[in-house]
C-alpha positions as CSV (number, residue, x, y, z in Angstrom):
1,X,-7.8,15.8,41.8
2,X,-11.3,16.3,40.1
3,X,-14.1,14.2,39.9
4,X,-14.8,13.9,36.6
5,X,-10.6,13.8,36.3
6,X,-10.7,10.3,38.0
7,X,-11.5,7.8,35.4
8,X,-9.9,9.5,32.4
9,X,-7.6,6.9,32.2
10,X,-10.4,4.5,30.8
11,X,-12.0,6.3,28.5
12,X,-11.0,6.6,24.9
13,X,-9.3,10.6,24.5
14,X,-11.8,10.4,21.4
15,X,-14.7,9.8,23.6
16,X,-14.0,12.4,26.4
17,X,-16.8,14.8,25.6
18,X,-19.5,12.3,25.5
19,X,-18.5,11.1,28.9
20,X,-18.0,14.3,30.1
21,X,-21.5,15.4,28.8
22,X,-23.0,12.2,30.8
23,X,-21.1,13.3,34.3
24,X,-22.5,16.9,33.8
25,X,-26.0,15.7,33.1
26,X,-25.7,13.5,36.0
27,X,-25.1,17.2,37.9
28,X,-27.5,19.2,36.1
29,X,-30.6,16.5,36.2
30,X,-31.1,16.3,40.0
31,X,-30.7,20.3,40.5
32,X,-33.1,21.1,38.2
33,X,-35.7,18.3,39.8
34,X,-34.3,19.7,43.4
35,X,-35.6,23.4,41.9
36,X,-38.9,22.2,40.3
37,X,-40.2,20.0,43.5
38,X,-38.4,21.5,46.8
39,X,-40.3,24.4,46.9
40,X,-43.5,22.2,47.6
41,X,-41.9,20.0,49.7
42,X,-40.2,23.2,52.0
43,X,-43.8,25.2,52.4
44,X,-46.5,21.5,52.8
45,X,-43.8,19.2,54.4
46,X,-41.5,21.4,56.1
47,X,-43.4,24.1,56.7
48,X,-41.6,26.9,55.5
49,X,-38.8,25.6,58.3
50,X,-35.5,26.3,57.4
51,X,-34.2,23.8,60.3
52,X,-36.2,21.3,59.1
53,X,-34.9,21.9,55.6
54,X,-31.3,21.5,56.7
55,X,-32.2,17.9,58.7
56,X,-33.9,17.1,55.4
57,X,-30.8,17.3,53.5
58,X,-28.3,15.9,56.3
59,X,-31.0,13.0,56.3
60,X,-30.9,12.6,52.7
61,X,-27.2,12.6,52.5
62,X,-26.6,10.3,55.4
63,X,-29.0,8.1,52.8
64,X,-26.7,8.5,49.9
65,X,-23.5,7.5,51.7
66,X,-25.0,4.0,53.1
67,X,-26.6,3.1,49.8
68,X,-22.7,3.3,48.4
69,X,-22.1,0.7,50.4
70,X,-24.5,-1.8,48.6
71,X,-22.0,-1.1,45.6
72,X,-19.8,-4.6,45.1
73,X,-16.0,-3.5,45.7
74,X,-14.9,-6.8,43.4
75,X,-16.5,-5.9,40.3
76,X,-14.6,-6.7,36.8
77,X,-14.4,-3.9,34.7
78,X,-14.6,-4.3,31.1
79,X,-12.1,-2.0,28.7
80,X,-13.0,-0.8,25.7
């Protein structure tokens, strides 16, 4: 199943482009500040180390995947 396939069945079918315009700018957003700021971050902080680049990510990742779980599991929903 796809991602942005999940919560379809809470959204209004009249309101499936908006959402789906929100979930792609949730995509786009981050890769276009990833393009505009990595390249000074790879040659001043990393210096030009592709190793180093690779921890950076797995490092950033590993980040990502323990903030999820600062998310409340019991949270009510509200349905439009």
């Amino acid at each position: 199943m796809l991602a942005e396939n999940k919560p379809t069945g809470s959204i209004p079918k009249e309101r499936y482009g908006v959402y789906m315009g929100i979930i792609n700018r949730m995509i786009i957003v981050p890769m276009i500040l990833q393009t505009i700021s990595f390249g000074y971050i790879y040659t001043h902080v990393l210096g030009e180390n592709p190793g180093q680049a690779i921890t950076c990510a797995g490092r950033l990742l590993l980040l990502a995947a323990l903030s999820t779980m600062s998310i409340p599991k019991d949270r009510t929903r509200e349905r439009w």
